[in-house]
C-alpha positions as CSV (number, residue, x, y, z in Angstrom):
1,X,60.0,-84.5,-3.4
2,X,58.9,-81.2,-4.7
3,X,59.4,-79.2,-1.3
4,X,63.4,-80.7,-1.7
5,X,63.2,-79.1,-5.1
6,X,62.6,-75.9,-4.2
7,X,65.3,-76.1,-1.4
8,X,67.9,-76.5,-4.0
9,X,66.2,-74.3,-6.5
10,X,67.0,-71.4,-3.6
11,X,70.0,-72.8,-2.5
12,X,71.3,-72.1,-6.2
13,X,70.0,-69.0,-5.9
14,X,71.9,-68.0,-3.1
15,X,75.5,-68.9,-4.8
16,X,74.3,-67.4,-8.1
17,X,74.4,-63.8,-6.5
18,X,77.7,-64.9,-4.1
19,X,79.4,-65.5,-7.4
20,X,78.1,-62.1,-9.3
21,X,75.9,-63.8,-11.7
22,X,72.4,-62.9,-11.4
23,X,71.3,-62.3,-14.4
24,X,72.2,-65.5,-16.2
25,X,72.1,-67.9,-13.6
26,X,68.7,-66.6,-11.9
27,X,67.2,-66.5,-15.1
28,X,67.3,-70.1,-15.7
29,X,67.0,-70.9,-12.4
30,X,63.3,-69.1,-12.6
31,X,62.5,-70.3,-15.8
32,X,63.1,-74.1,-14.5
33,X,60.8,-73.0,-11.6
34,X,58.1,-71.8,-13.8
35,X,58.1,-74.5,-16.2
36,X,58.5,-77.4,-14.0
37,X,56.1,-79.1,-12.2
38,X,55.2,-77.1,-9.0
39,X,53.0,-77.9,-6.0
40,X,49.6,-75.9,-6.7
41,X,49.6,-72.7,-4.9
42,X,53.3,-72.4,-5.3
43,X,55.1,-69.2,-5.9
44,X,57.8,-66.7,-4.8
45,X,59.8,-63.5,-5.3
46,X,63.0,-62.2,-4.6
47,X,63.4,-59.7,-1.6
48,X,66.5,-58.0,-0.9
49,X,68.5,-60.6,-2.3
50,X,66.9,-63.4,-1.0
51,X,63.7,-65.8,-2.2
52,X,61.2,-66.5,-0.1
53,X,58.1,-68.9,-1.1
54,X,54.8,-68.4,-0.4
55,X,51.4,-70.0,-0.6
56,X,48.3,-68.5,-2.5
57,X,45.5,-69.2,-4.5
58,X,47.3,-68.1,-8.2
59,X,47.5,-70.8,-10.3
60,X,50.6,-72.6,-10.4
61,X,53.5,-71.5,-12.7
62,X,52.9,-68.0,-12.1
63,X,55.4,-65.5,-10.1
64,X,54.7,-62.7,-8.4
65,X,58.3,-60.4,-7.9
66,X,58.5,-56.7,-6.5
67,X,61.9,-56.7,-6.8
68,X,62.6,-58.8,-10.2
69,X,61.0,-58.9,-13.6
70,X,58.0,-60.2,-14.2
71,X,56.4,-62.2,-17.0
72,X,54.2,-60.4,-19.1
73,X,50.5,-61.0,-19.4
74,X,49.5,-63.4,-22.5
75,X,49.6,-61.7,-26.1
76,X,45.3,-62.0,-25.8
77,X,45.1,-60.1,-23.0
78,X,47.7,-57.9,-23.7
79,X,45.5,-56.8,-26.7
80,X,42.0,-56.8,-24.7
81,X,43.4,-54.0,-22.7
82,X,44.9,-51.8,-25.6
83,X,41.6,-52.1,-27.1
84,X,39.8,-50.9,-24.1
85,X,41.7,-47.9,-23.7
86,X,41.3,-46.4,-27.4
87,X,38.0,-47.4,-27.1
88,X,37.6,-45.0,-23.7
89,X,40.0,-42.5,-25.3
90,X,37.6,-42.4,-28.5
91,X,34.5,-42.3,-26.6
92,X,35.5,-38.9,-24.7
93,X,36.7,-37.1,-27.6
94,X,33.3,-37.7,-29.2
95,X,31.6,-36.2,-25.5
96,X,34.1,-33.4,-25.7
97,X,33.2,-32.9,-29.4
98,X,29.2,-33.1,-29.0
99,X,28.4,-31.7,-25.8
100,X,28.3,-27.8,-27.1
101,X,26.0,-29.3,-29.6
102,X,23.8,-31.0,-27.3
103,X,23.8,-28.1,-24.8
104,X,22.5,-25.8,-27.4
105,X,20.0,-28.2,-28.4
106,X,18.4,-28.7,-24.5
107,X,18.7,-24.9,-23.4
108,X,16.9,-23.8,-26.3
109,X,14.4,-26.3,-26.4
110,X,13.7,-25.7,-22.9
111,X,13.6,-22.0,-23.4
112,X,11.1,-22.5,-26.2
113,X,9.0,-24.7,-23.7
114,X,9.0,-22.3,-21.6
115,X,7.1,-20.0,-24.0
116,X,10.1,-18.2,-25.4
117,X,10.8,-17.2,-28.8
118,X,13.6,-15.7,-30.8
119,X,16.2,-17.4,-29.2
120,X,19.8,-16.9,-29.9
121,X,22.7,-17.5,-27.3
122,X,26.1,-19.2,-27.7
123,X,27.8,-22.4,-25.2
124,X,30.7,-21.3,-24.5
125,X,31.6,-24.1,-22.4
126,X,29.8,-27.2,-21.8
127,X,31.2,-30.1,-19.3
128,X,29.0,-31.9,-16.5
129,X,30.8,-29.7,-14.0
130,X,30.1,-26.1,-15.7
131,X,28.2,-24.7,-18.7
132,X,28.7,-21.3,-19.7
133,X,26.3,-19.8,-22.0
134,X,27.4,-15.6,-23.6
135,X,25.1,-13.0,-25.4
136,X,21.7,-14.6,-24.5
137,X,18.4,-12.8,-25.4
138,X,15.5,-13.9,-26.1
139,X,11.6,-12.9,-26.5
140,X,8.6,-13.5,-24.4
141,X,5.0,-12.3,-26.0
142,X,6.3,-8.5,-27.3
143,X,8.7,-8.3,-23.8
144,X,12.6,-8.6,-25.0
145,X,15.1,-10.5,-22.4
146,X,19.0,-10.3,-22.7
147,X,21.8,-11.1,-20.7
148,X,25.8,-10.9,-21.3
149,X,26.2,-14.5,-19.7
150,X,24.5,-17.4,-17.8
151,X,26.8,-20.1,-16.2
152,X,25.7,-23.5,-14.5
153,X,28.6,-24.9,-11.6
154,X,28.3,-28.3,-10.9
155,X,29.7,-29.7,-7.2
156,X,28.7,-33.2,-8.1
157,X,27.5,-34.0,-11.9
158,X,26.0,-37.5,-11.2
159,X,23.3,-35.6,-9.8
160,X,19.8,-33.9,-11.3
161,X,20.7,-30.2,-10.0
162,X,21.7,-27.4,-12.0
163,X,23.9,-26.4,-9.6
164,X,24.4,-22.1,-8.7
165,X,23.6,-20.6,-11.3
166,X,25.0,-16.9,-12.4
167,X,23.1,-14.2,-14.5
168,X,25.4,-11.9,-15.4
169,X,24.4,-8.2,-17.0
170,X,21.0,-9.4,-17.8
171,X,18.4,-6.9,-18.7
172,X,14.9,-7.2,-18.6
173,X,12.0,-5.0,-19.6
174,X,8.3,-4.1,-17.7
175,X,5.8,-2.5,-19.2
176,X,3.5,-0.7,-16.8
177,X,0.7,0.7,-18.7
178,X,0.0,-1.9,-21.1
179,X,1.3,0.0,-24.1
180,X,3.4,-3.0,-25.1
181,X,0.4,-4.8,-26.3
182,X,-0.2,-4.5,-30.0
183,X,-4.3,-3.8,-30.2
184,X,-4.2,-5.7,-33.7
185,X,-2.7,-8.9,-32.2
186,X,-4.3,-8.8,-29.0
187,X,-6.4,-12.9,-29.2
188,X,-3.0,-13.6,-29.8
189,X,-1.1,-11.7,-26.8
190,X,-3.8,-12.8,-24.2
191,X,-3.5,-16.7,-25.3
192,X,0.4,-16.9,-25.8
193,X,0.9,-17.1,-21.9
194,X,2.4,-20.4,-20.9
195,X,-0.9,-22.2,-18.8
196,X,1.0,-24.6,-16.9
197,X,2.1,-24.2,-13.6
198,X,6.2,-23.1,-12.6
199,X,8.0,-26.7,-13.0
200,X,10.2,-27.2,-9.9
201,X,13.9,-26.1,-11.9
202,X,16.6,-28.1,-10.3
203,X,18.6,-25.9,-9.3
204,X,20.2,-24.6,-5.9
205,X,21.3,-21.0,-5.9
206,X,20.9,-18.2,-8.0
207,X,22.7,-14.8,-8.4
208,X,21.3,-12.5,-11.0
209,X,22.6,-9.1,-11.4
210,X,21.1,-7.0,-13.9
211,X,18.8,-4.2,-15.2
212,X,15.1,-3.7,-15.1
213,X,14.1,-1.3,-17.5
214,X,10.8,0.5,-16.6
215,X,9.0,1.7,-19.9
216,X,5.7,3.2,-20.6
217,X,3.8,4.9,-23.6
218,X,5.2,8.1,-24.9
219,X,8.1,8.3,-21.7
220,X,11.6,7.6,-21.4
221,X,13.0,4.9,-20.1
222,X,14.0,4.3,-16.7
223,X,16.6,1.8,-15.4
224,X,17.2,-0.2,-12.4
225,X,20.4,-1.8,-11.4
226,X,18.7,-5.6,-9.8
227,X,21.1,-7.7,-7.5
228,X,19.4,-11.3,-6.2
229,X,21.2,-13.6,-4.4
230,X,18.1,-16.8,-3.9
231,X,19.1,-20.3,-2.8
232,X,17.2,-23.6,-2.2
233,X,16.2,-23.8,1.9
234,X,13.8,-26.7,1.7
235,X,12.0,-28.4,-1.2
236,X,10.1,-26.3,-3.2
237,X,11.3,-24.0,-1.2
238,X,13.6,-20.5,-1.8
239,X,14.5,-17.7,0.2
240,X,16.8,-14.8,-1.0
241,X,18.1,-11.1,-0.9
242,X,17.4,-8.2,-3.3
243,X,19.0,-4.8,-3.5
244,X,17.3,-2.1,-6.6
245,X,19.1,1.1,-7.0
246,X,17.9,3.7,-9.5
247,X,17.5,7.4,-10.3
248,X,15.7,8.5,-6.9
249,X,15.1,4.7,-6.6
250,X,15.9,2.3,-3.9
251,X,14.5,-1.1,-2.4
252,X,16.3,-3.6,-0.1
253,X,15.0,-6.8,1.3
254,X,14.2,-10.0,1.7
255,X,11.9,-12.5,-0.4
256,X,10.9,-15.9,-0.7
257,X,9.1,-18.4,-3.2
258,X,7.4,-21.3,-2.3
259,X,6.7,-23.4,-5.9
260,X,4.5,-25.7,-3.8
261,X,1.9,-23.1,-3.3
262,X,3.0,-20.3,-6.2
263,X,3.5,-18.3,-3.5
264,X,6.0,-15.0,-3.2
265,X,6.7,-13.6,0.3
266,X,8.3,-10.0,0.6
267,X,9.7,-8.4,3.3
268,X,10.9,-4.5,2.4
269,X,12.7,-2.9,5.1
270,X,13.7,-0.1,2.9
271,X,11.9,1.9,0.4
272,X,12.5,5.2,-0.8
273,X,11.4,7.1,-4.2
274,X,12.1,10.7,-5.6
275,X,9.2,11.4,-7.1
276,X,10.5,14.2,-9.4
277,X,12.0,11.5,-12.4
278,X,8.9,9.2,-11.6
279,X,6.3,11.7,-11.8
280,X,4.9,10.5,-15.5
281,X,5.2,6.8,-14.5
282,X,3.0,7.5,-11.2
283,X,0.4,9.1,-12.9
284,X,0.0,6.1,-15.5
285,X,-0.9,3.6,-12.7
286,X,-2.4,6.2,-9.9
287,X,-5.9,8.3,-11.3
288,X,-5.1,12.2,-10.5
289,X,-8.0,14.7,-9.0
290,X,-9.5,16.5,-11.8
291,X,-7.6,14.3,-14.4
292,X,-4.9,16.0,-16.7
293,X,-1.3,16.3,-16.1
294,X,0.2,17.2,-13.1
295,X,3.8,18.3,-12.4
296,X,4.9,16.5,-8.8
297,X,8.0,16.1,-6.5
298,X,8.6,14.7,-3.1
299,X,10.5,12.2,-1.6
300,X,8.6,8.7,-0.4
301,X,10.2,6.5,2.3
302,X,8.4,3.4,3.2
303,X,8.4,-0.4,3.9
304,X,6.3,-3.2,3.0
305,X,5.5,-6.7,3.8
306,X,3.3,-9.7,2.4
307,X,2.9,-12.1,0.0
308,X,1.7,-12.5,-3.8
309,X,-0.5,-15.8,-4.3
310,X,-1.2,-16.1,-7.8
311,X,-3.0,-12.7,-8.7
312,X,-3.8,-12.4,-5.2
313,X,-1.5,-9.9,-3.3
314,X,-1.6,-9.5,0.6
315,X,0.5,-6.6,1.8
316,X,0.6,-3.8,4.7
317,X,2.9,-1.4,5.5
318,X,3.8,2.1,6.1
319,X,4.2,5.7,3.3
320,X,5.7,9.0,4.5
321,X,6.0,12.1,1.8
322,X,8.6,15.0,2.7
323,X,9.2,18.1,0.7
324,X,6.6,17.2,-1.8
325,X,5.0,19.9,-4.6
326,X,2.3,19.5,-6.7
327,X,1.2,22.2,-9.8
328,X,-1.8,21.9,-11.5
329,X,-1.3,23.9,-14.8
330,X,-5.3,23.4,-15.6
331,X,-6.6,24.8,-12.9
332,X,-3.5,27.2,-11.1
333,X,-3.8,25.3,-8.4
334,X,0.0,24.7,-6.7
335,X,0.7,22.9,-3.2
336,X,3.9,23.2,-1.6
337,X,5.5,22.0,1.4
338,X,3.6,18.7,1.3
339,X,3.9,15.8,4.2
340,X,2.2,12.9,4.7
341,X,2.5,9.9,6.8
342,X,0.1,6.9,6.6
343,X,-0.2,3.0,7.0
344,X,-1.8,0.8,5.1
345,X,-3.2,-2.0,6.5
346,X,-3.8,-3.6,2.6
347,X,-2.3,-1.9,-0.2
348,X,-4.0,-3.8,-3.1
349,X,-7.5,-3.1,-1.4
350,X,-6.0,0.5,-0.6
351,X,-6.8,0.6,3.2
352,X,-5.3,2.9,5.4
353,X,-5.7,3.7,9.4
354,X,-6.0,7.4,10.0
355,X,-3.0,9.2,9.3
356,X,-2.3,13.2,8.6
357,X,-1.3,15.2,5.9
358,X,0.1,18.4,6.1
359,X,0.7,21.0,3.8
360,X,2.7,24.1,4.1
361,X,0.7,26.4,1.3
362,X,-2.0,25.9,-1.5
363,X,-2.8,28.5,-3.8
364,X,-5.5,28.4,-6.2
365,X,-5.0,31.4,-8.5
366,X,-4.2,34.3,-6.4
367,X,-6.1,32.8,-3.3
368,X,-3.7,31.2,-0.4
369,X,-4.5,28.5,1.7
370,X,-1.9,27.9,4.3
371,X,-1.4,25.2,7.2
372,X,-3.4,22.8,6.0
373,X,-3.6,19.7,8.1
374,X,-6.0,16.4,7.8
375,X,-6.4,13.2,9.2
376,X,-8.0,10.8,6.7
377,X,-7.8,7.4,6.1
378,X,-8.4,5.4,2.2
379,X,-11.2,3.1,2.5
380,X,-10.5,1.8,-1.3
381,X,-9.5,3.8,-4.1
382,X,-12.7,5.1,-5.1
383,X,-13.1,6.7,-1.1
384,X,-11.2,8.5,1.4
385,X,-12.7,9.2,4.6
386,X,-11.4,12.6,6.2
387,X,-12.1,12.8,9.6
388,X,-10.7,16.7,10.3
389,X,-9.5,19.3,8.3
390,X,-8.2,22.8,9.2
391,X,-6.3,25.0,7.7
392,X,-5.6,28.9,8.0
393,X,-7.6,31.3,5.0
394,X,-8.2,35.0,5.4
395,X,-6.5,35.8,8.3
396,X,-8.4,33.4,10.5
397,X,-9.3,29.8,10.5
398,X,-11.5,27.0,8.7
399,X,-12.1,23.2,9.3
400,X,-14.6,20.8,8.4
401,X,-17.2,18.5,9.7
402,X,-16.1,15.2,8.8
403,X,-16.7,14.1,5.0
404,X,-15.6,11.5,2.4
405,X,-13.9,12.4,-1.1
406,X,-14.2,10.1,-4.4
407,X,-11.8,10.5,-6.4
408,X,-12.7,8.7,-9.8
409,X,-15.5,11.1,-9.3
410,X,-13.8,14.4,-8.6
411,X,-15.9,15.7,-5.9
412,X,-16.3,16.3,-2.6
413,X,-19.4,17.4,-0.3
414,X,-18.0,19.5,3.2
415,X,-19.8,21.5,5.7
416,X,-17.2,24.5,6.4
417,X,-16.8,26.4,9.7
418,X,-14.5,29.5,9.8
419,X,-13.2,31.5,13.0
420,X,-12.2,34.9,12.8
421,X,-11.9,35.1,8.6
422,X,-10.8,39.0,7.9
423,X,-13.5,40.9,6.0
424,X,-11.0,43.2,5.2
425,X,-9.3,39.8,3.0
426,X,-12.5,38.7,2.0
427,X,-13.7,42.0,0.2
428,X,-9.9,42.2,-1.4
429,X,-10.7,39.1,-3.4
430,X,-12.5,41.1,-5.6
431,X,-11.9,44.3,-7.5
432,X,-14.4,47.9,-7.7
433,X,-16.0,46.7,-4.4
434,X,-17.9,49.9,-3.5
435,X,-17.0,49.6,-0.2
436,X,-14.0,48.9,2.2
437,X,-14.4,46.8,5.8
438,X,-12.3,45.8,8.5
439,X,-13.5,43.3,11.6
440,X,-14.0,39.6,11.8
441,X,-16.6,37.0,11.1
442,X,-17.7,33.6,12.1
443,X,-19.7,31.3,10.0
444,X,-21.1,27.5,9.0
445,X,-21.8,27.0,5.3
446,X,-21.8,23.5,3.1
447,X,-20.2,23.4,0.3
448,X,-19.8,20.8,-2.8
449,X,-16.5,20.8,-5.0
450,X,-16.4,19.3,-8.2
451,X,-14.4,19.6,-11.8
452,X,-17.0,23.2,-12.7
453,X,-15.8,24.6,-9.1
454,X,-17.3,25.3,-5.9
455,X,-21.4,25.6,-5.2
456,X,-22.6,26.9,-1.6
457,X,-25.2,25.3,0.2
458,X,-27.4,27.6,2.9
459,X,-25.5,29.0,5.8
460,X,-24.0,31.9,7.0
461,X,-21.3,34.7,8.3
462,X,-22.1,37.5,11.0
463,X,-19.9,39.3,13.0
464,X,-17.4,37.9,16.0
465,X,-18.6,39.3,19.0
466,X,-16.3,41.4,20.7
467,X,-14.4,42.7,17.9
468,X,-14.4,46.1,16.5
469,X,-15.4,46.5,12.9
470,X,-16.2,49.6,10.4
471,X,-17.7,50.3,7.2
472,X,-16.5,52.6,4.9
473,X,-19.0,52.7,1.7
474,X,-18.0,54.4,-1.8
475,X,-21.3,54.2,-3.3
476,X,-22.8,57.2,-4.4
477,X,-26.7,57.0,-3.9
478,X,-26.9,54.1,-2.0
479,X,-28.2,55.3,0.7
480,X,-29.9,58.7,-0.8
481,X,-31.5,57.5,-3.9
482,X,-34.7,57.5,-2.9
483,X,-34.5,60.2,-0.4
484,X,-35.0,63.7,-0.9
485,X,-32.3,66.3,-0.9
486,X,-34.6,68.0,1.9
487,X,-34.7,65.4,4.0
488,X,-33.0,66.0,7.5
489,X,-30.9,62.8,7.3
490,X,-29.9,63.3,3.5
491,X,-26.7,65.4,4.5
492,X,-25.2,62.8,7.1
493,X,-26.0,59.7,4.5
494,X,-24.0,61.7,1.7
495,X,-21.2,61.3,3.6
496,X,-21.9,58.0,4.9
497,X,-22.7,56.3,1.2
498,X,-19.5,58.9,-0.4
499,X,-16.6,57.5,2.4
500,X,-16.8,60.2,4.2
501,X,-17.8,59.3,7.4
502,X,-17.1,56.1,8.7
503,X,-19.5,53.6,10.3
504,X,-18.3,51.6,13.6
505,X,-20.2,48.0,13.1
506,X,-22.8,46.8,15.2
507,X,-24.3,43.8,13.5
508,X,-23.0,42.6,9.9
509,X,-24.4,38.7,8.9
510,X,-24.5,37.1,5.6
511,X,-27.1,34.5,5.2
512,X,-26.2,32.2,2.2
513,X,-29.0,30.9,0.1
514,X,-31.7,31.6,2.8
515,X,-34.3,29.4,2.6
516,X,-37.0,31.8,1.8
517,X,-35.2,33.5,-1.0
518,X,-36.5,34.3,-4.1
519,X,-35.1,32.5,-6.9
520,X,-32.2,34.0,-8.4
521,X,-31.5,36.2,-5.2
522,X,-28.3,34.2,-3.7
523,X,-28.0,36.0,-0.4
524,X,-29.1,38.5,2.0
525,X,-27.0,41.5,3.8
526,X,-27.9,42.7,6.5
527,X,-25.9,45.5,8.0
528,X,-26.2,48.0,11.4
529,X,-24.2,50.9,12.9
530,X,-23.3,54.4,13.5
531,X,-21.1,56.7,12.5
532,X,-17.6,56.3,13.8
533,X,-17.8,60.3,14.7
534,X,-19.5,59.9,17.6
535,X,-20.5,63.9,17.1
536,X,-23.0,62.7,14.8
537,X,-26.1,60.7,15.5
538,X,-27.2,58.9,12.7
539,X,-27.6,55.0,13.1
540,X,-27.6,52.9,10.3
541,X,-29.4,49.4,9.4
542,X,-28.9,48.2,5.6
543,X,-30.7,45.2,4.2
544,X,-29.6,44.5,0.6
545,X,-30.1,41.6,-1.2
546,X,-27.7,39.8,-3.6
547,X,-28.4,38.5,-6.7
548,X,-26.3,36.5,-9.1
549,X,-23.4,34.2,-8.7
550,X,-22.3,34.7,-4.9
551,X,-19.8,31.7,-5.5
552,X,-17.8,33.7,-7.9
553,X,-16.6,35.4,-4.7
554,X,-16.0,32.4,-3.3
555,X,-14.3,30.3,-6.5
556,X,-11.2,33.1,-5.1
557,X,-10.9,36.0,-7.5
558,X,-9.8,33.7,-10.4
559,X,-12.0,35.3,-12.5
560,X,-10.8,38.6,-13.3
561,X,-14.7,39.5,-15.0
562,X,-16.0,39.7,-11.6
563,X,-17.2,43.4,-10.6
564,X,-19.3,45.4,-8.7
565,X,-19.9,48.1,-10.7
């Protein structure tokens, strides 16, 4: 019965449209489908002019057209759904109108957990894709941060990460000299660090540009332009890129943080510092000789490696100085033409291998020191360990046994041995010498050099065999004070003692602080020859002693009181 229903029902169908009256006669036609009694499962559509029923599971009474119009859901429903969508369209205008809010609220709380204080910034856009922060600074113990603007991109939002993160202009101070601490509030300073280890930020790259600014007590700032590029290679894991450019300032290379173990890694392919705009900022963190200001310049090349665990740092790697100058107002005391070259096997500890040092000319008041070269090695800051030293001094040569130097105590303990030293140079360190020389000597002497100058320890010079050497005296009554004017020899010394004879050197030794001195006596003279005129036969042997301050000689002609008179 019903399945010969629905045959008509089409079959009307079919001359409805033959006779150009589908809208009326298909109406009725489908409204005496839907409202009759169907078979359940029952229902159709019209496709390209024709019906063709079907078999679901839809209720009966229901149609399902492509083609046609459809009956619209029930008034409750209809409703149910228009109440659903203001409700979602409500919901997100609230989310768009409170998430600057709530952004502001969870960066600066976390900012303040993080031990911050003094924070001001503004969201400039907030979504869970992106957050854009502008004109952040902040404060951390008496150290001020900044930065123009800090943004936060999203790939997926459903998920804990942060995203890459972008520091943009940000500018960060260091204080190396401790002058940032305020003395009054210092209980307060020392406790105010955050105790708690570095929480493990959700985030997955990082790109900071920026500036560092250097300061210290009393000297101008310097800045550095920072560029790091870090990203997340493992958990707790990070591994990055970092380029610092400055005034005579540049670092590249490679680091690494592993939160697991608060560990940094460095590696520093490329160091190099002018020393010349740095000078005042060296000297704050590395203890000068002899204390007091010096005026440096050089340029350092280097590289480094390691790794900083907690306060613990581990690092080697390699220094070389070119073209460097140091002045010494204090003392006169100027070195140019400087070059070093040395690696350290630790730099916190301050350990070095051997390596040389070279420089072209020091000059300590009038005196010159040229060609200086040493091979030392730092065993710790309070010790270097110089293994050789030779340079050229009074128109020969010196070097030293090997010594060690300690610096935080300024002084130094050397045995000395000269070749061929002039004692034509040595006797023009002073002024009204009665007495003018030429030749060469050898000689072994200690000596100990501290902040009062230097002190000479018993040794000696004498004359270098095989070279000629003469004596011309300008000392009236050296020789013939205590001889008569009758005396056969009395008219040859007169001439020897008033320059007017020469006498060609036999023997000429200094002994330093003999042992068998008497006090006060600091060394003994002893001197032989004959006179140059070999006419004449009249050899020579003088003995004097010398009294007083011998190293005054020695401390180079810098003080212009020293006479002979």
């Amino acid at each position: 019965m019903q399945g010969r229903r629905l045959r008509r029902a089409f079959r009307a169908l079919d001359a409805a449209r033959r006779k150009r009256r589908p809208y009326k006669d298909e109406t009725n036609i489908i409204k005496k489908l839907i409202y009759d009694p169907s078979p359940p499962g029952a229902h159709f559509y019209v496709a390209h002019g024709r019906s063709v029923p079907t078999v679901s599971n839809v209720r009966p009474g229901v149609l399902n057209c492509r083609e046609t119009t459809c009956m619209h859901p029930a008034p409750k429903k209809h409703r149910l759904l228009l109440f659903l969508v203001v409700l979602g369209f409500v919901t997100l205008g609230v989310g768009l109108l409170a998430r600057l809010t709530l952004t502001e609220m969870a960066v600066g709380s976390l900012l303040k957990m993080s031990g911050a204080s003094d924070v001001t910034f503004t969201v400039e856009q907030a979504s869970p894709w992106k957050v854009v922060l502008e004109n952040i600074g902040f404060q951390v113990k008496t150290q001020l941060f900044a930065a123009k603007r800090i943004s936060m991109a999203r790939l997926h939002w459903w998920t804990p990460s942060l995203g890459v993160v972008r520091i943009e202009e940000a500018r960060m101070p260091l204080t190396i000299d401790g002058s940032d601490i305020d003395a009054q509030a210092w209980p307060v300073y020392k406790t105010s660090a955050v105790a708690h280890a570095p929480a493990n930020l959700p985030v997955d790259e990082v790109h900071v540009d920026g500036q560092l600014v250097i300061r210290a007590e009393d000297l101008p700032n310097q800045s550095l332009t920072v560029n790091l590029d870090a990203h997340l290679v493992a958990k707790n894991s990070w591994a990055g890129e970092i380029d610092v450019a400055g005034p005579g300032l540049g670092v590249k290379g490679t680091l690494g943080y592993d939160l697991a173990k608060h560990q940094v890694s460095f590696n520093l392919p490329s160091i190099s510092l002018d020393l010349k705009p740095w000078q005042g900022f060296v000297q704050r963190v590395v203890v000068m000789p002899a204390g007091g200001t010096w005026n440096t310049e050089g340029k350092f090349t280097g590289h480094a490696e390691g790794r900083l665990t907690g306060k613990k740092l581990v690092a080697s790697g390699g220094v070389s100085l070119r073209e460097g100058r140091v002045r010494y107002e204090a003392r006169d005391i100027t070195a140019e033409g400087i070059e070093a070259d040395l690696e350290f096997a630790d730099f916190d500890k301050m350990l070095t291998k051997p390596g040389t040092v070279r420089i072209r000319e020091l000059r300590i008041g009038a005196f010159p020191l040229r060609e200086l070269s040493a091979e030392a090695a730092f065993a710790g800051s309070e010790k270097i360990s110089v293994s050789s030293l030779s340079l050229k001094v009074l128109g020969g040569t010196a070097s030293t046994e090997p010594f060690k130097y300690f610096p935080n105590l300024r002084e130094l303990d050397a045995v000395v041995l000269v070749d061929g030293i002039s004692v034509q140079e040595i006797m023009g360190l002073t002024k009204d010498l009665p007495a003018r020389a030429t030749g060469q000597v050898n000689g072994r002497f200690p000596v100990h050099i501290d902040d009062s100058g230097i002190r000479l320890g018993t040794g000696w010079l004498q004359l270098k065999p095989g070279v000629y050497a003469e004596l011309q005296l300008q000392a009236n009554g050296l020789l013939t004070g205590n001889l008569s004017e009758k005396s056969p020899s009395y008219s040859v010394l007169k001439k020897i003692e008033s320059g007017l004879l020469k006498l060609k050197l036999d023997e000429l030794r200094l002994d330093i602080r003999p042992p068998n001195a008497p006090p006060g006596r600091s060394a003994q003279l002893h001197i032989a020859g004959s006179p140059v005129d070999p006419t004449v036969k009249a050899p020579i042997t003088l003995d004097l002693n010398v009294n007083g301050p011998l190293e005054k000689l020695l401390n180079l002609g810098m003080d212009s009181r020293l006479s002979f008179k």
